[in-house]
TISE-983989 format. One line per 5 residues: number of its first residue (from 0); their letters; for each residue x, y, z of C-alpha. Coordinates in Angstrom, 1 decimal, padded with zeros to 4 digits. Example, Ala and Ser with C-alpha at 12.3 -4.5 7.8 and 13.67 -1.06 7.14 Angstrom:
0 = AS = 012.3:-004.5:007.8 ~ 013.7:-001.1:007.1
# end
This chain:
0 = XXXXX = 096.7:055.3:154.9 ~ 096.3:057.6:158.5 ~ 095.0:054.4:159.8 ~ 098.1:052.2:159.0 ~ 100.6:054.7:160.0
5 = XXXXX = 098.8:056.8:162.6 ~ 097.9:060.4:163.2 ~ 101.0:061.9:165.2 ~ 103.6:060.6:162.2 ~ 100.8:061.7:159.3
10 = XXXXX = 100.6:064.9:161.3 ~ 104.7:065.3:161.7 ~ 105.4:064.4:158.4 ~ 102.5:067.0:156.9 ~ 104.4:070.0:158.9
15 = XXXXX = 108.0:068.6:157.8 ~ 107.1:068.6:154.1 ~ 105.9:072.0:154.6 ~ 109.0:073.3:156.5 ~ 110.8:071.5:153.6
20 = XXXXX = 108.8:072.8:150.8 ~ 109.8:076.8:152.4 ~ 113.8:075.7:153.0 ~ 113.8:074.7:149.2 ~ 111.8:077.8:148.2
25 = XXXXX = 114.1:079.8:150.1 ~ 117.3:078.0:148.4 ~ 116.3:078.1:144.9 ~ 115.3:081.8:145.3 ~ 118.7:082.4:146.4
30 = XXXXX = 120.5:080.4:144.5 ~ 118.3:081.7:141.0 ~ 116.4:084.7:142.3 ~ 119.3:087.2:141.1 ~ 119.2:090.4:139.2
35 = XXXXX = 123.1:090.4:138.9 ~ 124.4:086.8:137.9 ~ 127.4:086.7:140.6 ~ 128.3:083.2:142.2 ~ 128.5:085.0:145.5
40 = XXXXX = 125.9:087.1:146.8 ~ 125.9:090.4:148.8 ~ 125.8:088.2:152.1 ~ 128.0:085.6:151.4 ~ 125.5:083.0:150.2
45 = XXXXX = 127.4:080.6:147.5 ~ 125.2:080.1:144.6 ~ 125.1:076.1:144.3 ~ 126.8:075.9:147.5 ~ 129.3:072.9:147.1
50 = XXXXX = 129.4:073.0:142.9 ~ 132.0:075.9:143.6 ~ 134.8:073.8:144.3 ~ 133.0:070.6:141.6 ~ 133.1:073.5:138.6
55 = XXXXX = 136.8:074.6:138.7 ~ 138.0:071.3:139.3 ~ 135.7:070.4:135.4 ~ 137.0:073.6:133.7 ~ 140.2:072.7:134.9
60 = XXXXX = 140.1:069.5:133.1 ~ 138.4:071.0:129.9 ~ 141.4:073.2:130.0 ~ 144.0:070.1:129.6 ~ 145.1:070.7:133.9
65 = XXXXX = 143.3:067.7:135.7 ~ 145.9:067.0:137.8 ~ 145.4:070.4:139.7 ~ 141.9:069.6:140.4 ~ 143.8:067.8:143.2
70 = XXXXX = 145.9:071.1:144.0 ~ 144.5:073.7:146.8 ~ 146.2:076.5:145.1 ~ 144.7:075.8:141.5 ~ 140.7:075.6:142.7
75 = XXXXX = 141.4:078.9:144.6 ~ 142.8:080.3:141.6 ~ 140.0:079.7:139.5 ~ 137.3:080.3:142.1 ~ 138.8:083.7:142.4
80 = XXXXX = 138.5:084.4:139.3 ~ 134.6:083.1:139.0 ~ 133.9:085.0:142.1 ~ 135.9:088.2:142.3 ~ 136.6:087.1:146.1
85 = XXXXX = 139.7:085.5:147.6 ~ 138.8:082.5:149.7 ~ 140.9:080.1:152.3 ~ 138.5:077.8:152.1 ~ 140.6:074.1:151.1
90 = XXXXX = 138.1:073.1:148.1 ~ 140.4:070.6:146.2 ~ 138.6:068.0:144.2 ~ 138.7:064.3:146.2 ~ 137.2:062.3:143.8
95 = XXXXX = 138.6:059.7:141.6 ~ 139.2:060.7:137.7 ~ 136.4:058.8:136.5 ~ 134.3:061.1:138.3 ~ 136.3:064.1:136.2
100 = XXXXX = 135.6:062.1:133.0 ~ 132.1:061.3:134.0 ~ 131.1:065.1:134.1 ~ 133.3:066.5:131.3 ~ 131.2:068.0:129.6
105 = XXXXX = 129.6:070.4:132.8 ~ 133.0:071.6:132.6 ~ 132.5:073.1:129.1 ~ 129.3:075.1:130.6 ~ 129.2:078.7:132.2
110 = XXXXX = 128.8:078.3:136.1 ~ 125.0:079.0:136.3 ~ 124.1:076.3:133.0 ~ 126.5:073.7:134.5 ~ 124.2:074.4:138.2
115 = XXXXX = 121.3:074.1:136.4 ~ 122.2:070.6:134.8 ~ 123.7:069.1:137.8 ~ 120.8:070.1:139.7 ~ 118.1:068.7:137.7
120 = XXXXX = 119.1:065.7:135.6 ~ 120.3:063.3:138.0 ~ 117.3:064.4:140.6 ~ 115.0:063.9:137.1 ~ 116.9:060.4:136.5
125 = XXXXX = 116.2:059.3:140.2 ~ 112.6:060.1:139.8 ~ 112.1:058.5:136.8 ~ 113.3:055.6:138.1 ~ 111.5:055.0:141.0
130 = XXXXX = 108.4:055.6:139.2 ~ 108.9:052.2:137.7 ~ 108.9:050.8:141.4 ~ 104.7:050.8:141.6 ~ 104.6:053.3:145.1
135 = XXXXX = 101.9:055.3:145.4 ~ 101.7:058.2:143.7 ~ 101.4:060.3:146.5 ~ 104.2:059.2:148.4 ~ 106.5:059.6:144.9
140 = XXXXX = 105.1:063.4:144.6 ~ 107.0:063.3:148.2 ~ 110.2:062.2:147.3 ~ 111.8:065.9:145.9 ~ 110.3:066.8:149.8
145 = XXXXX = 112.5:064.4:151.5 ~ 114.9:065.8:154.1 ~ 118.1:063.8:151.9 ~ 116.8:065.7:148.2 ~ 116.2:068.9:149.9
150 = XXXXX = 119.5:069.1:151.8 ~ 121.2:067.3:148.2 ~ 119.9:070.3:146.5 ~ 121.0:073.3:148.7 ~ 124.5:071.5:149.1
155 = XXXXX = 124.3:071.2:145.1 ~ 125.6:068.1:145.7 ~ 125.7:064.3:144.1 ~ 123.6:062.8:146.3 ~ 120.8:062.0:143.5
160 = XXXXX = 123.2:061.0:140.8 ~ 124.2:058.2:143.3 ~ 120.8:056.7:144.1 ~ 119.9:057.5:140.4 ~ 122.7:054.8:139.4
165 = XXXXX = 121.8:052.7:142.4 ~ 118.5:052.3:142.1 ~ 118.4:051.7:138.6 ~ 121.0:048.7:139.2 ~ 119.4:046.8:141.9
170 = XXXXX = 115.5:047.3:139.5 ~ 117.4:045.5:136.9 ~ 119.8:043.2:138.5 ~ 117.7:040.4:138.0 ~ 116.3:040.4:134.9
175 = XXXXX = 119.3:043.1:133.0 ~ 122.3:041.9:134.8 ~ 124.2:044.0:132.1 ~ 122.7:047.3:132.3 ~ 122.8:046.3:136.4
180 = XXXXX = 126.9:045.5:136.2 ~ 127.4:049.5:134.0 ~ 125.2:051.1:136.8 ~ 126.8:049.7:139.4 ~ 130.4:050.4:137.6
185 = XXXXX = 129.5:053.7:137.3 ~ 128.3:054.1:141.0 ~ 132.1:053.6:141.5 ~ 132.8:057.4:141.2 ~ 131.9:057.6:144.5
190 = XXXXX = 134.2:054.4:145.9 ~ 133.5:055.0:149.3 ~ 129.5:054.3:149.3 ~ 130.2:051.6:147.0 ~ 132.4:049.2:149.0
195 = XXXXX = 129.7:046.6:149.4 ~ 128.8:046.2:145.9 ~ 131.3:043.6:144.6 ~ 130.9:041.1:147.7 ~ 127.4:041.4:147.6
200 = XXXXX = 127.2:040.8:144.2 ~ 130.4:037.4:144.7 ~ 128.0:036.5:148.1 ~ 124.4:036.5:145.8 ~ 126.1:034.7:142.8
205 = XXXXX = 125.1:037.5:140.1 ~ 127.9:036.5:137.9 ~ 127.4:038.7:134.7 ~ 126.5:041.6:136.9 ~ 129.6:041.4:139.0
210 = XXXXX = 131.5:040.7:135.7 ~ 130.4:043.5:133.8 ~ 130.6:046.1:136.4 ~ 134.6:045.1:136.6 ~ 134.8:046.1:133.3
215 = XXXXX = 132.9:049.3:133.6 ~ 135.8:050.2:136.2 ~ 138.8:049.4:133.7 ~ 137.1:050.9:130.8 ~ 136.3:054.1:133.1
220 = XXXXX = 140.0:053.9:134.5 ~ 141.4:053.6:130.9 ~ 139.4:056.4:129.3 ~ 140.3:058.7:132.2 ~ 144.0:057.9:131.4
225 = XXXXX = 143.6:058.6:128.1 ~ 142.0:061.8:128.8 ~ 144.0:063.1:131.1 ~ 147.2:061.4:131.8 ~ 148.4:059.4:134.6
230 = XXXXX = 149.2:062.2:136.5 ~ 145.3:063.4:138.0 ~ 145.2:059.2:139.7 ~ 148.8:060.4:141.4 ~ 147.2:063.1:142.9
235 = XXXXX = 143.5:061.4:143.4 ~ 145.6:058.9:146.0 ~ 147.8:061.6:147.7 ~ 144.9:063.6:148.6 ~ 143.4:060.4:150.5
240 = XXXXX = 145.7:061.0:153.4 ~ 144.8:064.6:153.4 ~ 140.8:063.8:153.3 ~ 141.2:061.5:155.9 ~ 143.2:064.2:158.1
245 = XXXXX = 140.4:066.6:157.7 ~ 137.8:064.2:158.5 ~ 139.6:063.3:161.9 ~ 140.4:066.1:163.0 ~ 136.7:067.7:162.6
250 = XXXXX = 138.0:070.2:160.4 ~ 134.5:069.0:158.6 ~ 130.9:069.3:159.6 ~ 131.0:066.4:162.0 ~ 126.8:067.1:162.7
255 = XXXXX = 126.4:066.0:159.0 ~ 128.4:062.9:158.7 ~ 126.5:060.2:160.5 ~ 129.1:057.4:159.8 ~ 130.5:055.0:162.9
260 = XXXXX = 134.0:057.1:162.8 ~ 132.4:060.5:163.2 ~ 130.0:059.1:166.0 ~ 133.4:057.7:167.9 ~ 135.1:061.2:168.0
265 = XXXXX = 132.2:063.2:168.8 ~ 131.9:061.6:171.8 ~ 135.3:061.7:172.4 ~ 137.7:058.6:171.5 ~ 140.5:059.4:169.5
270 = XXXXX = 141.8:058.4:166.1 ~ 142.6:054.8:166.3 ~ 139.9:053.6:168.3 ~ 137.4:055.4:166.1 ~ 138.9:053.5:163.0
275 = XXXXX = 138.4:050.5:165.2 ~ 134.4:051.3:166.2 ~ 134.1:051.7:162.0 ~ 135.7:048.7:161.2 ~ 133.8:046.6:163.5
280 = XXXXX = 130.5:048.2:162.1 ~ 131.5:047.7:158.6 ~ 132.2:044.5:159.1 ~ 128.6:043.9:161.1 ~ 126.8:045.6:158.6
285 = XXXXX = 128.2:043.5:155.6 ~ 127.7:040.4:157.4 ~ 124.0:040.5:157.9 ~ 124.2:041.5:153.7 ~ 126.6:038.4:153.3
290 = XXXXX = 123.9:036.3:154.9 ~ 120.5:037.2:153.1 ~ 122.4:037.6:149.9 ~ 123.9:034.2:150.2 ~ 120.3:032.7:150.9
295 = XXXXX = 117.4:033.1:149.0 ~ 115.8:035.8:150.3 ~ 113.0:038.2:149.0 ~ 114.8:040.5:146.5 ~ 113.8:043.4:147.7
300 = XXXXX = 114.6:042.8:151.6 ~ 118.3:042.1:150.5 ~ 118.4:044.7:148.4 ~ 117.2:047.6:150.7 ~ 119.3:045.6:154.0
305 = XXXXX = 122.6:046.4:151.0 ~ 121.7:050.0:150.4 ~ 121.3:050.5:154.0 ~ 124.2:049.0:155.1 ~ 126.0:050.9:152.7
310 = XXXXX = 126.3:054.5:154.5 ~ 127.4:052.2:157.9 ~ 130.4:051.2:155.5 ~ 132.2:053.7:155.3 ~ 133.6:056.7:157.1
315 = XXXXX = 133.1:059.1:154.3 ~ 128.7:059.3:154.5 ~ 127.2:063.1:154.5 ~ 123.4:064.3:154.4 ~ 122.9:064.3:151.5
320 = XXXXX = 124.3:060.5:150.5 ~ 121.5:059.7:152.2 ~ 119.1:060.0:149.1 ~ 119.8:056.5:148.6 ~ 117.9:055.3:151.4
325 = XXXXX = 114.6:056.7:149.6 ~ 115.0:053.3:147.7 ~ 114.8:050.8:150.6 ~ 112.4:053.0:152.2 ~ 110.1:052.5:149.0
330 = XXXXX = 110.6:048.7:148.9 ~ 109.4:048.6:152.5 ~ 105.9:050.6:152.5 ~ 105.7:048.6:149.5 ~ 106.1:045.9:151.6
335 = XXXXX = 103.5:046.1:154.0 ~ 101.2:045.4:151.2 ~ 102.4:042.1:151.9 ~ 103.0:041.7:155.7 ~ 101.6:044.6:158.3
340 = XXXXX = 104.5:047.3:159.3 ~ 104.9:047.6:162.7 ~ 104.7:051.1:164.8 ~ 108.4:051.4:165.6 ~ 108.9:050.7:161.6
345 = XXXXX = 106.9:053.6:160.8 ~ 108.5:056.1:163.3 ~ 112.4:054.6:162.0 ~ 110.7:055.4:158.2 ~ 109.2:058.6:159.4
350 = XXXXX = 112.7:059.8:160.9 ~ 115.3:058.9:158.4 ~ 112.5:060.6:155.6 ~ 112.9:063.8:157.8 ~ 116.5:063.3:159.2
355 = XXXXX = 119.2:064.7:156.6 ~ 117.9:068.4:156.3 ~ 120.5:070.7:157.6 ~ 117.8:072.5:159.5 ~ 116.6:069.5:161.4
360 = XXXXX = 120.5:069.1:163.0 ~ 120.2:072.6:163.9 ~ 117.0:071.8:165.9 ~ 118.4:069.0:168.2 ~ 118.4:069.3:171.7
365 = XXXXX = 121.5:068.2:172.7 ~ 125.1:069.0:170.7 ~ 127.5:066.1:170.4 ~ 125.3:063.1:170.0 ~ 125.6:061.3:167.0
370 = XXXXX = 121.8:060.7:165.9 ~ 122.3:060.4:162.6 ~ 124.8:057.0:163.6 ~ 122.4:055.8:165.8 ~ 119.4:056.4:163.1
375 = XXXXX = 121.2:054.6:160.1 ~ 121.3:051.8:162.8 ~ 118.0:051.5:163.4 ~ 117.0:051.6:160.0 ~ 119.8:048.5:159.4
380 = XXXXX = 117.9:047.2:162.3 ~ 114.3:047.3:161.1 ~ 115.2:045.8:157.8 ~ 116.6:042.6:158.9 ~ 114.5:041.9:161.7
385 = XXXXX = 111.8:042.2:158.8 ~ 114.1:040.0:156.3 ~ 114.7:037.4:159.8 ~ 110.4:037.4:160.5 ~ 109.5:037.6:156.8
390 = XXXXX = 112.3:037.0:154.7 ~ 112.9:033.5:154.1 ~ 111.1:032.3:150.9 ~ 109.2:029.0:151.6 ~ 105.6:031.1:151.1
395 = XXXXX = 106.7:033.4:148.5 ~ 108.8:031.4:146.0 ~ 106.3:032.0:143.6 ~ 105.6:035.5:144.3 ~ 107.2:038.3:141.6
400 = XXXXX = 109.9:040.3:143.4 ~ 109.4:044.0:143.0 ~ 112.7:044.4:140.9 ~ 110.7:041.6:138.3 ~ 107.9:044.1:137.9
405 = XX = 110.8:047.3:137.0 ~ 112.2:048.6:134.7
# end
């Protein structure tokens, strides 16, 4: 293993996993290390960090008031009243209703139980399912290390629930196109990392897959409504305008949202022509995915060249979304089983494994530059000059795919 991928990145990646392993520590000893169980502590640390503005907006709905989930005043209200502490912070839920619906019942649990849940199910549910991809088992016991899981945890984020879902769908698109079409549908709570999925899905002719996960959507849409009235998907696309705002503006972390629109505005070009640069990328990116899934590519190549054109898609990608790209990093050490990884392959792999962690941003040299853009690039870039010298099919078409040996 040093051999293949050399002594400097085996080296690098042995001190990140232990820089890693203390940050996490350090979090989860914060977060549950408490004699007293308050959400805030003496310093101002947030226990679960971002679940104190998810939480309000679930007991909210558990109390029969989705549609303020969406109001500034009405997470405030009940965050006050979790934490004892007034707070300006603008926490209002921007999530669609089937996200609400999806996560019910975390809404019916006290703070620190609902933490607890949301912490460790979807990270178990991720892990269990790329156990069933055949990686080593040292480089799975590495996953919970990865920069994307470690930051996903201390923002007590959904970063795991969406590679859970995503991951699961593509290991059983071709042999499960049902369960593959609910997984996908239910990857839709986050509509903004799954843009791609539908054309993908049109371009690579997986009928019953694209078919069912339309009908995941309506039934999710329908049971929402029926839950909680028409009134929370009013207020779900009136807050879009807001969210955009915010995100232009840099009135969010802009050194933790490595999408094409961010990178345009940190180095200066306003509004429009930043919408412009993302568009153009999107557009790139989904191209190339158009192409391989249109032709009969290795499954996994097209598969991991998707998921990592997915965070180029969209404006709206954070740290810890980047979970997902444990999936296509799997399929590619898996990979060069088959044909030898290259050097610069390795140090892409090495860098996006250690990339999302807040810490690591913190450590950068130079303020301003978008390397988290320029990194998803590259990894976009590695994968289908792979699928373009490897890809095409003529000496594998009897080979098993990876997703045939899943799930």
């Amino acid at each position: 293993m040093v051999d293949r991928v050399g002594q400097f990145w085996v080296g690098l990646i042995f001190a990140i996993i232990v820089i890693n392993l203390i940050f996490l520590v350090k979090i989860l000893d914060v977060t549950w290390g408490y004699s007293e169980p308050n959400v805030i502590t003496a310093d101002g640390y947030i226990r679960g960090s971002d679940f104190i503005a998810l939480w309000p907006a679930l007991n909210l709905a558990v109390g029969g008031e989705a549609e303020l989930a969406y109001d500034k005043t009405a997470i405030q209200t009940v965050q006050h009243q979790l934490t004892g502490i007034d707070t300006r912070a603008d926490r209002r839920f921007l999530h669609p209703p089937t996200y609400l619906f999806m996560l019910f019942p975390l809404g019916e649990l006290s703070y620190f139980t609902a933490l607890a849940a949301w912490q460790l199910l979807p990270l178990l549910g991720f892990l269990l399912v790329m156990s069933r991809m055949g990686i080593p088992w040292a480089l799975f016991f590495l996953l919970p290390l990865s920069g994307a899981v470690v930051q996903n945890i201390a923002a007590g984020q959904n970063g795991s629930l969406s590679a859970f879902f995503l991951a699961g769908a593509l290991l059983t698109l071709e042999r499960r196109p049902i369960v593959a079409g609910v997984l996908f549908g239910l990857m839709t709570f986050k509509p903004q990392l799954a843009l791609l999925i539908a054309p993908t899905l049109l371009f690579g002719r997986h009928w019953r897959a694209l078919i069912v996960l339309a009908v995941t959507v309506l039934v999710g849409i329908v049971m929402s409504i029926a839950a909680f009235g028409i009134e929370p998907w009013v207020a779900f696309f009136r807050n879009l305008f807001f969210a955009q705002e915010q995100l232009a503006q840099g009135h969010l972390p802009w050194h933790r949202i490595p999408s094409a629109f961010v990178a345009a505005r940190m180095i200066g070009l306003d509004t429009a022509i930043a919408q412009a640069v993302q568009g153009v990328i999107a557009v790139g990116a989904f191209a190339g995915v158009a192409w391989t899934w249109w032709r009969p590519i290795r499954f996994h190549l097209k598969a991991a060249l998707l998921v990592a054109a997915m965070p180029l898609a969209t404006p709206w990608i954070h740290d810890y979304d980047l979970v997902i790209l444990l999936v296509p990093m799997a399929w590619l050490i898996l990979d060069a089983d088959r044909e030898q990884i290259r050097t610069l392959e390795i140090a892409i792999l090495a860098l996006v494994w250690i990339f999302p962690v807040v810490w690591v941003n913190e450590l950068l040299p130079v303020e301003g530059i978008p390397y988290g853009f320029f990194l998803l690039l590259a990894f976009y870039g590695i994968i289908m000059c792979r699928i373009l010298r490897f890809g095409q099919p003529a000496r594998h078409r009897a080979a098993q795919t990876y997703a045939d040996q899943s799930l």
